[in-house]
DRENDO-1510 file (C-alpha; in Angstrom, 1 decimal, always signed):
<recs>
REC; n; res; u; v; w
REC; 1; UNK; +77.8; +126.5; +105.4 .
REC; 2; UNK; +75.9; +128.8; +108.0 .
REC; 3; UNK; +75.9; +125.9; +110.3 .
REC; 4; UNK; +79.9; +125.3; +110.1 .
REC; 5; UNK; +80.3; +129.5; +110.6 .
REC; 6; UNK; +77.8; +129.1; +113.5 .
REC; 7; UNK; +80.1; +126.2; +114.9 .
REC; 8; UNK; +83.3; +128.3; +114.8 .
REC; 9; UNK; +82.0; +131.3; +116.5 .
REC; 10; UNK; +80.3; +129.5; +119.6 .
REC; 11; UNK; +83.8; +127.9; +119.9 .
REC; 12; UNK; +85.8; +131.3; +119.7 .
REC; 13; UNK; +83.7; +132.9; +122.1 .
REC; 14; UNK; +83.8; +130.0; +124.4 .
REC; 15; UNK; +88.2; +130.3; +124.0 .
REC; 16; UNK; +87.4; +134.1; +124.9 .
REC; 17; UNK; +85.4; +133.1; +128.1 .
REC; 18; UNK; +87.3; +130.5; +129.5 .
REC; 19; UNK; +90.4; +132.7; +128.8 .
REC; 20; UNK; +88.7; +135.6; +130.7 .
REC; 21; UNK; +87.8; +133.5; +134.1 .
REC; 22; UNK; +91.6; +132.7; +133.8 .
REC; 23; UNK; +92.8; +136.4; +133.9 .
REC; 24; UNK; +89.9; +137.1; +136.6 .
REC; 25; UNK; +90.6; +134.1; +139.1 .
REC; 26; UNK; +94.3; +132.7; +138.3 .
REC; 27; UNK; +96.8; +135.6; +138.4 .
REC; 28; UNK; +100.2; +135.1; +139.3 .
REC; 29; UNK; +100.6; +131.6; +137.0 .
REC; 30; UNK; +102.7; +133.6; +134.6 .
REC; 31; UNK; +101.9; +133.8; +130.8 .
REC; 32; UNK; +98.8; +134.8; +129.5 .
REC; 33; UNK; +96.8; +134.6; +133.1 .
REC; 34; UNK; +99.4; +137.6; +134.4 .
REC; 35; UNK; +97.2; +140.3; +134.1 .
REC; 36; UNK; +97.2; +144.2; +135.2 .
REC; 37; UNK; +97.7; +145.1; +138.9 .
REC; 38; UNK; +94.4; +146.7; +141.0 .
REC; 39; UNK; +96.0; +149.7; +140.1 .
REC; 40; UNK; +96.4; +149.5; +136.5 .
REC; 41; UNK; +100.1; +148.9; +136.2 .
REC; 42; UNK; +101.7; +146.4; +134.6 .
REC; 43; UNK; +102.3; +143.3; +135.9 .
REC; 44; UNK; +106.0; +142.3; +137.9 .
REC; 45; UNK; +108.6; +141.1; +135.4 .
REC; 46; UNK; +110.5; +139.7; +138.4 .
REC; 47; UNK; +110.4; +136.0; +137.0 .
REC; 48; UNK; +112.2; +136.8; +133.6 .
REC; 49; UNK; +115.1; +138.4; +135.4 .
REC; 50; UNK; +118.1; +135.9; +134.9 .
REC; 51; UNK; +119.6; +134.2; +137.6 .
REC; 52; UNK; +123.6; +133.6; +136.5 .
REC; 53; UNK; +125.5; +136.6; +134.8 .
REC; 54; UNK; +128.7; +135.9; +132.6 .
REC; 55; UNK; +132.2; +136.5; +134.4 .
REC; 56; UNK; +133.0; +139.3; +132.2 .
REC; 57; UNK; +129.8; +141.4; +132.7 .
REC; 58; UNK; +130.6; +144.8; +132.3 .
REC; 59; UNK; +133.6; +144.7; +130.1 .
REC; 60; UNK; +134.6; +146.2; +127.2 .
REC; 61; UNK; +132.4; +144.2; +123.9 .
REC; 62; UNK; +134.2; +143.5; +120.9 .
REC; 63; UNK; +134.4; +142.0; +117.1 .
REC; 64; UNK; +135.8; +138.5; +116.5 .
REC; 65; UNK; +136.9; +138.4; +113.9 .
REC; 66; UNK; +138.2; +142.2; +113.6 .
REC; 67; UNK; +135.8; +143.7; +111.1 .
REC; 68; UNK; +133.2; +141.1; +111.2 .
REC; 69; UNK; +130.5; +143.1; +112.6 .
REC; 70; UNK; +129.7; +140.4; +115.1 .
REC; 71; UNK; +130.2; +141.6; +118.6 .
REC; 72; UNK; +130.5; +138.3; +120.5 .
REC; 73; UNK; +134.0; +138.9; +122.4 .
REC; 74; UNK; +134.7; +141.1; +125.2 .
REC; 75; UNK; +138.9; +142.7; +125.3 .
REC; 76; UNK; +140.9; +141.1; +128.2 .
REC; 77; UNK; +142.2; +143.5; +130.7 .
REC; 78; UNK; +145.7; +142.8; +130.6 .
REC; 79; UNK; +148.0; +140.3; +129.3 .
REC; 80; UNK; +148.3; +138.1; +132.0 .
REC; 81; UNK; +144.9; +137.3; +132.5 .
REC; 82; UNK; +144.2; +135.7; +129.0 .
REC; 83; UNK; +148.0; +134.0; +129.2 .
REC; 84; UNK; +146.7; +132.4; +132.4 .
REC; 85; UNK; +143.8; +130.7; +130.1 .
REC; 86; UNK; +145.6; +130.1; +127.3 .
REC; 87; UNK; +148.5; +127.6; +126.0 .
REC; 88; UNK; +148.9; +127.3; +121.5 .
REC; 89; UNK; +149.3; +130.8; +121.4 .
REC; 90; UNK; +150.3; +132.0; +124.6 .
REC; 91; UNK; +154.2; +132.7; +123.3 .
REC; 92; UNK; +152.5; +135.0; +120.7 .
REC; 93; UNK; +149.5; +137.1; +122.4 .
REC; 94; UNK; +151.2; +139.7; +124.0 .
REC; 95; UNK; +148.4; +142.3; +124.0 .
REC; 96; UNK; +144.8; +143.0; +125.1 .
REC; 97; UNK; +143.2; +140.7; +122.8 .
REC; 98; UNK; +139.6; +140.0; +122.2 .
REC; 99; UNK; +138.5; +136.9; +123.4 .
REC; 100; UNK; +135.3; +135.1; +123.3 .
REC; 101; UNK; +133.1; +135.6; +126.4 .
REC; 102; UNK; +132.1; +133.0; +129.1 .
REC; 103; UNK; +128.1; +132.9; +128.4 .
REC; 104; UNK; +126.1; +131.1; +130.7 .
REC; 105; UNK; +124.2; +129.6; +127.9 .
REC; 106; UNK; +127.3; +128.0; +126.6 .
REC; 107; UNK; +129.4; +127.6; +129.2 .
REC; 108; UNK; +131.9; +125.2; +127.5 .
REC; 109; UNK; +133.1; +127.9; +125.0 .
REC; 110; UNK; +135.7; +130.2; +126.2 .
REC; 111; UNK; +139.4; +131.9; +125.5 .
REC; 112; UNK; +140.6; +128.1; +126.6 .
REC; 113; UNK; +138.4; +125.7; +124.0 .
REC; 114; UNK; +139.2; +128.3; +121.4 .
REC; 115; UNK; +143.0; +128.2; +121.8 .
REC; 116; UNK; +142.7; +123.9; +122.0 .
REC; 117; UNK; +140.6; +124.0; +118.7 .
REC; 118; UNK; +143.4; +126.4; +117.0 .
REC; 119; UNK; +145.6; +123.8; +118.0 .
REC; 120; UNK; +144.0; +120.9; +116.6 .
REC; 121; UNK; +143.4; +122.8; +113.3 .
REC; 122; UNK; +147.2; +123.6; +113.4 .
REC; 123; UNK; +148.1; +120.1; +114.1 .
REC; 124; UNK; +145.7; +118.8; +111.1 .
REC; 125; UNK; +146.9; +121.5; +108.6 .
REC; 126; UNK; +150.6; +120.6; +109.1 .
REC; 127; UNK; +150.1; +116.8; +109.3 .
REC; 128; UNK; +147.9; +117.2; +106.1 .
REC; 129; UNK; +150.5; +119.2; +104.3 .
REC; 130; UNK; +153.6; +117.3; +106.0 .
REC; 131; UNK; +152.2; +114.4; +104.1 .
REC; 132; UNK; +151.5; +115.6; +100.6 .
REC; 133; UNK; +155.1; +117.3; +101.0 .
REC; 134; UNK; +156.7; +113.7; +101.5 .
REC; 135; UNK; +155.1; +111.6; +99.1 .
REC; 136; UNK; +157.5; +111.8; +96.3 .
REC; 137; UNK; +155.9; +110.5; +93.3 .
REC; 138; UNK; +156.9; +110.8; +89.8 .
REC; 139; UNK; +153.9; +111.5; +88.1 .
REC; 140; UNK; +153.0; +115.2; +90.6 .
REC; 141; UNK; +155.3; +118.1; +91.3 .
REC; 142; UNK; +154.6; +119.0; +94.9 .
REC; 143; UNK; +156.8; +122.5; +96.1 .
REC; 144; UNK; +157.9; +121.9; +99.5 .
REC; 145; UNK; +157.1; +124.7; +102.1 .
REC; 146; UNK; +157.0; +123.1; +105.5 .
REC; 147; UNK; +159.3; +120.6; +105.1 .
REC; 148; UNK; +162.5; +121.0; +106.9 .
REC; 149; UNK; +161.2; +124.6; +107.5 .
REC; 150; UNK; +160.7; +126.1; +110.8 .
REC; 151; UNK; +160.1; +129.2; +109.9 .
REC; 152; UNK; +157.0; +128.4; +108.1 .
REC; 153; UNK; +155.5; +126.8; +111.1 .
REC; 154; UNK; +156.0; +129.6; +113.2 .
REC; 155; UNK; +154.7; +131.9; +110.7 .
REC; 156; UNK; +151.2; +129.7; +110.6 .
REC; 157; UNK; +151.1; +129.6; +113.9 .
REC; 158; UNK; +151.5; +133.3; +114.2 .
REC; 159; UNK; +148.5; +134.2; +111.8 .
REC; 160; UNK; +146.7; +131.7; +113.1 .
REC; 161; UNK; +146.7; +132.9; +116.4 .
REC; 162; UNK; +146.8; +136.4; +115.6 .
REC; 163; UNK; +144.0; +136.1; +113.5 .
REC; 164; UNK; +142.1; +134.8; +116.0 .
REC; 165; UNK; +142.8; +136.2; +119.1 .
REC; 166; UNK; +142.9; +140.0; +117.7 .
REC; 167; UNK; +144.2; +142.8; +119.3 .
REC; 168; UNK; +142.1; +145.3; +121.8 .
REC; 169; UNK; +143.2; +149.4; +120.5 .
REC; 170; UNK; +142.8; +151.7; +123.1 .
REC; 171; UNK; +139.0; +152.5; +122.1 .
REC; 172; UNK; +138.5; +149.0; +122.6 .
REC; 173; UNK; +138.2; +148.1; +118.8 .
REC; 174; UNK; +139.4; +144.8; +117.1 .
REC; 175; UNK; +141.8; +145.4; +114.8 .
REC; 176; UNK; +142.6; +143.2; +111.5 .
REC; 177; UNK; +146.1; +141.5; +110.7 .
REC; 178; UNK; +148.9; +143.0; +109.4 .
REC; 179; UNK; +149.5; +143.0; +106.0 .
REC; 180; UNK; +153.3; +142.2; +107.0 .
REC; 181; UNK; +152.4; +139.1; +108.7 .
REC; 182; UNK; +150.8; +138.1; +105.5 .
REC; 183; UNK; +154.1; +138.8; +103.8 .
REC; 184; UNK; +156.0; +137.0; +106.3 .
REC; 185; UNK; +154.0; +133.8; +106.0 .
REC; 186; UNK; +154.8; +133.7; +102.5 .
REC; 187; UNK; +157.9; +135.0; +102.7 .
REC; 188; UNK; +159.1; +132.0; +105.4 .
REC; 189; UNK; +157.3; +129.4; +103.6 .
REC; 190; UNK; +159.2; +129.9; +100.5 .
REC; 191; UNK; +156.5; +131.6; +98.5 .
REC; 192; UNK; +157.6; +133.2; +94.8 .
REC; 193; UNK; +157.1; +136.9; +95.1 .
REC; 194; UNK; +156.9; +139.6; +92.8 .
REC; 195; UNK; +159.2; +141.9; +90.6 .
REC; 196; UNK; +158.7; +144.6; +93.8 .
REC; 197; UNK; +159.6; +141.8; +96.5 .
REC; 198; UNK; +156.2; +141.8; +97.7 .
REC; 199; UNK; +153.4; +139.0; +97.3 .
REC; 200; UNK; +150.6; +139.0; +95.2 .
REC; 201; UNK; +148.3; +137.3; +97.5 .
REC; 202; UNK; +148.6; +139.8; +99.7 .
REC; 203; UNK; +147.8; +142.8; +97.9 .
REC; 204; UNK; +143.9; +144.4; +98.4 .
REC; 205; UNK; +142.8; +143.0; +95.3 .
REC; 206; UNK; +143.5; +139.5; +96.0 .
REC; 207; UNK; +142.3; +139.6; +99.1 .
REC; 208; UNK; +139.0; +140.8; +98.4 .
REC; 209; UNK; +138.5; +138.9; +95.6 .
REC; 210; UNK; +139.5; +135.2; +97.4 .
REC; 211; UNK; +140.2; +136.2; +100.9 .
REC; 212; UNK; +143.0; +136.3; +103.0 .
REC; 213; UNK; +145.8; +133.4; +102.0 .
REC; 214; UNK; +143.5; +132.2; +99.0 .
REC; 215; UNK; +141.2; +130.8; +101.8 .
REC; 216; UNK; +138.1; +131.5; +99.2 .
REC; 217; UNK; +135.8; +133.1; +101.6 .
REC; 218; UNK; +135.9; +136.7; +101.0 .
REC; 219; UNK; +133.9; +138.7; +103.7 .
REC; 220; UNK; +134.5; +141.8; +105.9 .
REC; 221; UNK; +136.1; +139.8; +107.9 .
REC; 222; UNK; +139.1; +138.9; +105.2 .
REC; 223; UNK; +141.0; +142.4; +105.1 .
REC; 224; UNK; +145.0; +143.3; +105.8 .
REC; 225; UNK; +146.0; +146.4; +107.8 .
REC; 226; UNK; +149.1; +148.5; +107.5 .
REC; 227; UNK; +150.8; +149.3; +110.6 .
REC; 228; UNK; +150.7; +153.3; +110.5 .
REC; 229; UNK; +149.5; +154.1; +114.1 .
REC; 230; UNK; +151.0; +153.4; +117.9 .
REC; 231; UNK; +148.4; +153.1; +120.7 .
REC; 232; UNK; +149.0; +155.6; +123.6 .
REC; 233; UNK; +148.6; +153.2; +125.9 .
REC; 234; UNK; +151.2; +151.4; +124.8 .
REC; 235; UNK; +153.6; +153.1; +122.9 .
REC; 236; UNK; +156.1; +153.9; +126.1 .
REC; 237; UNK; +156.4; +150.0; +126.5 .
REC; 238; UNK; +157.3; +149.0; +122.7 .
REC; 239; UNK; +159.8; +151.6; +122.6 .
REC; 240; UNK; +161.5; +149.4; +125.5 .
REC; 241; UNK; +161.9; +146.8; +122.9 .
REC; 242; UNK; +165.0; +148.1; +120.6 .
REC; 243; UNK; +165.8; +147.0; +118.0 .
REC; 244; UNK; +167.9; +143.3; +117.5 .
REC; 245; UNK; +171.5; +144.2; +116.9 .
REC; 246; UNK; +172.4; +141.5; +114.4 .
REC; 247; UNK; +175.8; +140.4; +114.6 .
REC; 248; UNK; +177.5; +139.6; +111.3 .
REC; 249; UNK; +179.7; +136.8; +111.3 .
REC; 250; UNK; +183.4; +137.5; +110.9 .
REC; 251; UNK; +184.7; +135.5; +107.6 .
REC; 252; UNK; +188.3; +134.3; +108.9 .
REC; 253; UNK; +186.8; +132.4; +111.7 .
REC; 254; UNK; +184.3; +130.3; +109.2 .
REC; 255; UNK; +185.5; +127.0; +107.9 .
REC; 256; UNK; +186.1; +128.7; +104.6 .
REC; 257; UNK; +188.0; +131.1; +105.8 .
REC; 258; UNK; +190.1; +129.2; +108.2 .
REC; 259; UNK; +191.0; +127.1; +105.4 .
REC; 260; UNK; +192.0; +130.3; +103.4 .
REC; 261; UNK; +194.4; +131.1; +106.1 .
REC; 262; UNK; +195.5; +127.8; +106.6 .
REC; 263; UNK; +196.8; +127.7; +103.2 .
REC; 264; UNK; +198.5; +131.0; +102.6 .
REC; 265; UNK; +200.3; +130.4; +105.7 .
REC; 266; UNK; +201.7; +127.1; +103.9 .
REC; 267; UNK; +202.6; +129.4; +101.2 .
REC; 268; UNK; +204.1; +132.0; +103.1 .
REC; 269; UNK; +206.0; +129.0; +104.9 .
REC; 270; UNK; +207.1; +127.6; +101.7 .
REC; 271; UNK; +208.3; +130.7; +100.3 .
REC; 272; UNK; +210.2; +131.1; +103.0 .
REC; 273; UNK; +212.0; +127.7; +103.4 .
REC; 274; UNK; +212.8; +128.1; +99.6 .
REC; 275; UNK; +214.4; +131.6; +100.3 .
REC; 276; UNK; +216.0; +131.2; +103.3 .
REC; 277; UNK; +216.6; +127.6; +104.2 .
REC; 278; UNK; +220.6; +126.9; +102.6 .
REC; 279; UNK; +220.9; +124.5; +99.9 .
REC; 280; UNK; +222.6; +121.6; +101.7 .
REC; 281; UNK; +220.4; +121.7; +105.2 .
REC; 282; UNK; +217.3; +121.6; +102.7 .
REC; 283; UNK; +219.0; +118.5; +101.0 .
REC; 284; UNK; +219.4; +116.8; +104.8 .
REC; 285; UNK; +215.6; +117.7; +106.0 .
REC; 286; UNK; +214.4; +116.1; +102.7 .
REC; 287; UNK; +216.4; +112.9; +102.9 .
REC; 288; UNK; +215.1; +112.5; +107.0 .
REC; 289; UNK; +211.6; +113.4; +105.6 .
REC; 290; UNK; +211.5; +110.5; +103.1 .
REC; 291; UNK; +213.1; +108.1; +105.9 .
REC; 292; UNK; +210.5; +109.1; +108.6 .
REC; 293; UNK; +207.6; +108.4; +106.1 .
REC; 294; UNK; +209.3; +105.2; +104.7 .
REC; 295; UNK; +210.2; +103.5; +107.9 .
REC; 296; UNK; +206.8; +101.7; +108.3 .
REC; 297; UNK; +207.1; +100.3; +105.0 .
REC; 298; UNK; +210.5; +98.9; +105.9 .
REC; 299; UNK; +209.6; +97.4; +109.3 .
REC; 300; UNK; +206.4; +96.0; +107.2 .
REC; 301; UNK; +208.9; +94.3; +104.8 .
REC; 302; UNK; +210.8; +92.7; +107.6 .
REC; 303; UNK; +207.7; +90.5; +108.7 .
REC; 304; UNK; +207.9; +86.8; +108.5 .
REC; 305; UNK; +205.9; +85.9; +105.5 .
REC; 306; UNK; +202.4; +84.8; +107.2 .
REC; 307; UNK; +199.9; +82.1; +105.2 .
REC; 308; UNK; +195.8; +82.0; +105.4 .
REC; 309; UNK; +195.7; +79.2; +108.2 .
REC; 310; UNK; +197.9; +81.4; +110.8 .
REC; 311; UNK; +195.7; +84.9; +109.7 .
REC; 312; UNK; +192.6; +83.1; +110.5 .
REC; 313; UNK; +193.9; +81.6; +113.8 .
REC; 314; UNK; +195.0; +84.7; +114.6 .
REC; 315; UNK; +191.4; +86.6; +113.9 .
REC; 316; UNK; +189.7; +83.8; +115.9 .
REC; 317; UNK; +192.3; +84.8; +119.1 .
REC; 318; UNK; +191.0; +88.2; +118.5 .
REC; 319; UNK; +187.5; +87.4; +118.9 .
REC; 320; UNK; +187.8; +85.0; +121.2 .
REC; 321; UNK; +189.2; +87.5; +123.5 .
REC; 322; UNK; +186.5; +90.4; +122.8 .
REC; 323; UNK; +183.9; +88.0; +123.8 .
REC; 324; UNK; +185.4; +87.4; +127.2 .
REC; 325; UNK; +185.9; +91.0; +127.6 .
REC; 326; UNK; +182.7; +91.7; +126.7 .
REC; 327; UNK; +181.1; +89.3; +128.9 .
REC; 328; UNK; +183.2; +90.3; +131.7 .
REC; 329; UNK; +182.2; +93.9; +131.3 .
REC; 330; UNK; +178.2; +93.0; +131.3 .
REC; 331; UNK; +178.6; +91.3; +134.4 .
REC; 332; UNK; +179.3; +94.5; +136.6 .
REC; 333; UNK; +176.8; +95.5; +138.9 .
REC; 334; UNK; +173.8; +97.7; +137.3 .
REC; 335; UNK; +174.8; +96.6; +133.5 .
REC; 336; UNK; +172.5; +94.3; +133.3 .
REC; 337; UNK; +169.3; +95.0; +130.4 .
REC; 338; UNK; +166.6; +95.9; +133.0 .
REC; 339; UNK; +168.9; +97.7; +134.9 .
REC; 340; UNK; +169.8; +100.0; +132.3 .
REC; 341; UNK; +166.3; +100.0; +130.9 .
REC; 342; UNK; +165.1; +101.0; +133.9 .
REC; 343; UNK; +167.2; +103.7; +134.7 .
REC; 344; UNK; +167.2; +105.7; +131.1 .
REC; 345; UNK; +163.0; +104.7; +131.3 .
REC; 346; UNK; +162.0; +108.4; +132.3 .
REC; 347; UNK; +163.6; +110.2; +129.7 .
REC; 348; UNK; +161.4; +109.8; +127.0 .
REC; 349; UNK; +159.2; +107.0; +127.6 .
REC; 350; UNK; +156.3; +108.6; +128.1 .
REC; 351; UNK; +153.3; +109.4; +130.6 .
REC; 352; UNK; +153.9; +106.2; +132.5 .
REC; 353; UNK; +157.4; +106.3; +133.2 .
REC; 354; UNK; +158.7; +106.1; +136.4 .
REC; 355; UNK; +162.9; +107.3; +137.6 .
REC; 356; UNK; +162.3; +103.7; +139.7 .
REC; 357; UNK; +163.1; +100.3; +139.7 .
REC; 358; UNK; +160.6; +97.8; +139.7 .
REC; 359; UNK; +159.6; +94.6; +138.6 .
REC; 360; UNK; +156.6; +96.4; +136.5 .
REC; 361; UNK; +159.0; +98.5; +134.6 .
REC; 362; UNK; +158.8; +98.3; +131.4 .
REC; 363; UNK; +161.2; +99.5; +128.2 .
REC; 364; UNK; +159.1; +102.0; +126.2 .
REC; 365; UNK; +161.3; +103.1; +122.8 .
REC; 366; UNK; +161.7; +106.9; +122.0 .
REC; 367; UNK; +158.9; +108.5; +120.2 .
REC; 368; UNK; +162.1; +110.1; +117.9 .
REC; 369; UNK; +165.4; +109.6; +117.5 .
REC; 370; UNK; +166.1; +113.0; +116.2 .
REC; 371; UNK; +164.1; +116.3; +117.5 .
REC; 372; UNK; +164.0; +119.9; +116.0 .
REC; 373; UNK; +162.2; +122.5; +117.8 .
REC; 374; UNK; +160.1; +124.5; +115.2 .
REC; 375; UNK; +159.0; +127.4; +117.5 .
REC; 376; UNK; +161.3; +130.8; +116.9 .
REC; 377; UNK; +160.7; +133.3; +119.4 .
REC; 378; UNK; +159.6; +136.7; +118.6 .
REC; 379; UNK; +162.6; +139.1; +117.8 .
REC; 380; UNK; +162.8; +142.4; +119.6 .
REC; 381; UNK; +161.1; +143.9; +116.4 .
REC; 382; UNK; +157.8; +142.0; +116.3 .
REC; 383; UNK; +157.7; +142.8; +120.0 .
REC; 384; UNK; +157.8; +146.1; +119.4 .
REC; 385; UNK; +155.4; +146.1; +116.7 .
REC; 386; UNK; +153.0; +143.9; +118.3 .
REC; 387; UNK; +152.7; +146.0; +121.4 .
REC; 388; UNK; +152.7; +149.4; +120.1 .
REC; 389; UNK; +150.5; +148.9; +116.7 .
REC; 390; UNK; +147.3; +150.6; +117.2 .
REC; 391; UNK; +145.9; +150.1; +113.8 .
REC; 392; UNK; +146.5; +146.4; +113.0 .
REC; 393; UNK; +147.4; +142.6; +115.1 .
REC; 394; UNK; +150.9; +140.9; +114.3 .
REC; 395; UNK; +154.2; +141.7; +113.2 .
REC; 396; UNK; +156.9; +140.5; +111.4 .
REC; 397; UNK; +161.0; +139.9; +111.1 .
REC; 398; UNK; +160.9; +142.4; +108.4 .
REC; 399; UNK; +158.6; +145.5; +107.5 .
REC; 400; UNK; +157.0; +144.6; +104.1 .
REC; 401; UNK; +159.7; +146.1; +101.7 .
REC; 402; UNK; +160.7; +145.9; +98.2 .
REC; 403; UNK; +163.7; +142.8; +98.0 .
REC; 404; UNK; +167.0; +143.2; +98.1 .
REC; 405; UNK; +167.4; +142.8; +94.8 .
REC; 406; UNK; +165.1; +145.3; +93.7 .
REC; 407; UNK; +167.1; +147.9; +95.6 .
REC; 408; UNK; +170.2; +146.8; +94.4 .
REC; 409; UNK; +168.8; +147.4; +90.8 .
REC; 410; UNK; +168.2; +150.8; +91.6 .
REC; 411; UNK; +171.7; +151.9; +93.8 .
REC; 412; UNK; +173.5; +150.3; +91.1 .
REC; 413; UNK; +172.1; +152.7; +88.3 .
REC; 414; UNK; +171.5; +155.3; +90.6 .
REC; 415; UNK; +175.6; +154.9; +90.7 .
REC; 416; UNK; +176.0; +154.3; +87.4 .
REC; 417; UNK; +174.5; +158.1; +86.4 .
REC; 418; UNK; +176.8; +159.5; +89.5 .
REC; 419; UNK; +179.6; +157.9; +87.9 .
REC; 420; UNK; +179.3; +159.2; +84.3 .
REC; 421; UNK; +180.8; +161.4; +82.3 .
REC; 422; UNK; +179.8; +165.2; +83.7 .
REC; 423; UNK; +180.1; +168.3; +82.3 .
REC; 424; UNK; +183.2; +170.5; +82.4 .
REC; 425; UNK; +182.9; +173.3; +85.1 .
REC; 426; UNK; +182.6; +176.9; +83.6 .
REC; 427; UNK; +185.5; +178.9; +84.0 .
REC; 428; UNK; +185.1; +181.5; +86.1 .
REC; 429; UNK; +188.4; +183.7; +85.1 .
REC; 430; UNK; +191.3; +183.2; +82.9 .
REC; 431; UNK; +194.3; +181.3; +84.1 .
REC; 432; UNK; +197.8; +183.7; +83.0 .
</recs>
């Protein structure tokens, strides 16, 4: 046992001394064998200092997401810039938003890979959800939300990107989304909401308790903002955005009400014939009437009497003739199949059409016969709220309000107790 001690010693002190003749006659090799200056100092830490800096050095650091409490975004400067880098949500990011920062480290993540990954989720969720919605089966009640809906998919691709991409206030601060972005997503995807118009997955509780839109990963991270506050910065610009002016649709020029019109001025045309119009002259128009509308069925009945052999001599003539006209009418110059293959091949064959005619041309069929664009623009409103909200990111067509019904609940009894019975005035002096 003294023997093995003895061992370990002579071969820590020899460690010691080898590591001692290091420090004494190789300085300069970095790592342990940098030792103190001849004058005491520390050694030069010229070697650590890093070589490439990030493009957004010296910018304003921020939270993504808003809340999160990880700094690892800095806020674009303006608008612009981050629409130059970006393309999925480009239509919808009109702000200072916090974006993730070039790192030299990871160069290959950036505002532009983020904005393509939100895409590709996008594209999964709707496909995914697309599918479920259209296999009808007897045996599972699916609710449809994005089917035949464009409003949903602009809402998803609102929070998405909202959500995301959050917005810069003017102390530089991510801010969360707006609790009415959360009630327009379930408002536009056909979501059941409350007895007070609003929805419950939305509310504080529900959020904090399964996250935001029942995603089941509550953090600080998963919260909803009102919008109560306008940035300084921007306030002078959303008050350029005023508000829609919605134009209601006047009732006499709809279908319905054509129709309406159409028949009361029968009526009135009618009435007037019968009132007017003397006995005998409405005796004459009726007898021409019924002539005019039985003279087909007279010259009908004056037909030779045709048999089955001379009707289907007759249909052969027919088609006889069609064919030759046909044929005839192919034969023009440029009607031919490649020809007209070739001309209509750039208009949605793909990325390999060409507006020339070759020999290598080749008919590529339409991707769709029928094509709906499920992208709405932002109203005037959700500009307005988007740029000037200092205390939350998004907007919405609506603010979050109680529904229509709801409030016409309440005018109508509110009308009801104006309407009552009230109590005779006190007379003031007596009537002589």
């Amino acid at each position: 046992m003294m023997r093995g001690t003895s061992q370990l010693q002579l071969r820590f002190q020899a460690w010691v001394f080898v590591l001692c003749l290091g420090e004494r006659f190789l300085p300069g090799l970095g790592g342990i064998f940098d030792g103190e200056e001849p004058n005491g100092l520390a050694g030069g830490l010229e070697t650590l200092r890093p070589l490439n800096w990030s493009v957004y050095l010296g910018r304003s650091e921020c939270e993504i997401p808003a809340r999160s409490g990880r700094i690892n975004g800095v806020c674009m400067e303006s608008e612009q810039e981050l629409g130059s880098q970006i393309s999925f949500c480009k239509d919808v990011v009109k702000y200072r938003a916090c974006v993730p920062a070039t790192q030299p480290l990871w160069p290959h993540w950036n505002a532009t890979k983020k904005d393509a990954l939100l895409a590709h989720l996008f594209k999964e969720i709707v496909e995914a959800r697309l599918a479920k919605e259209m296999n009808v089966t007897a045996d599972i009640f699916v609710e449809l939300h994005l089917l035949s809906n464009p409003g949903c998919f602009t809402a998803l691709r609102n929070a998405l990107c909202w959500y995301n991409f959050p917005k810069c206030n003017d102390q530089n601060v991510s801010l969360p989304l707006c609790q009415s972005s959360c009630e327009q997503y379930y408002g536009k995807c056909l979501h059941k909401a409350g007895a007070d118009g609003l929805y419950e997955a939305c509310s504080a509780p529900a959020v904090a308790g399964t996250g935001l839109f029942k995603s089941e990963a509550p953090g600080r991270d998963q919260i909803l903002a009102p919008d109560n506050e306008t940035c300084e910065s921007t306030g002078e610009l959303a008050k350029t955005y005023l508000e829609d002016v919605v134009q209601q649709e006047i009732w006499l020029l709809t279908p319905s009400g054509m129709a309406m019109m159409a028949f009361v001025a029968l009526l009135i045309f009618g009435v007037a014939y019968c009132l007017l119009v003397p006995y005998g002259l409405r005796a004459y128009v009726q007898w021409g009437t019924r002539q005019l509308l039985l003279q087909p069925v007279k010259l009908f009945r004056k037909l030779p009497p045709i048999n089955g052999r001379n009707v289907l001599l007759l249909f052969g003539v027919l088609f006889l003739i069609f064919i030759v006209v046909g044929v005839i009418w192919r034969q023009r110059p440029g009607m031919s199949l490649s020809d007209r293959f070739g001309r209509k091949l750039a208009e949605d064959a793909g990325p390999n059409a060409t507006t020339e005619i070759t020999d290598e041309s080749v008919f590529i069929p339409k991707a769709a016969n029928y094509k709906a664009s499920v992208s709405q623009p932002l109203t005037k409103r959700q500009m307005r709220q988007l740029i000037g909200s200092c205390s939350c990111t998004g907007s919405s067509w609506r603010k979050s309000e109680p529904s229509s019904a709801v409030l016409a609940v309440a005018t109508s009894v509110g009308l009801l107790a104006s309407w009552g019975p009230s109590r005779p005035p006190t007379p003031t002096s007596q009537t002589r």
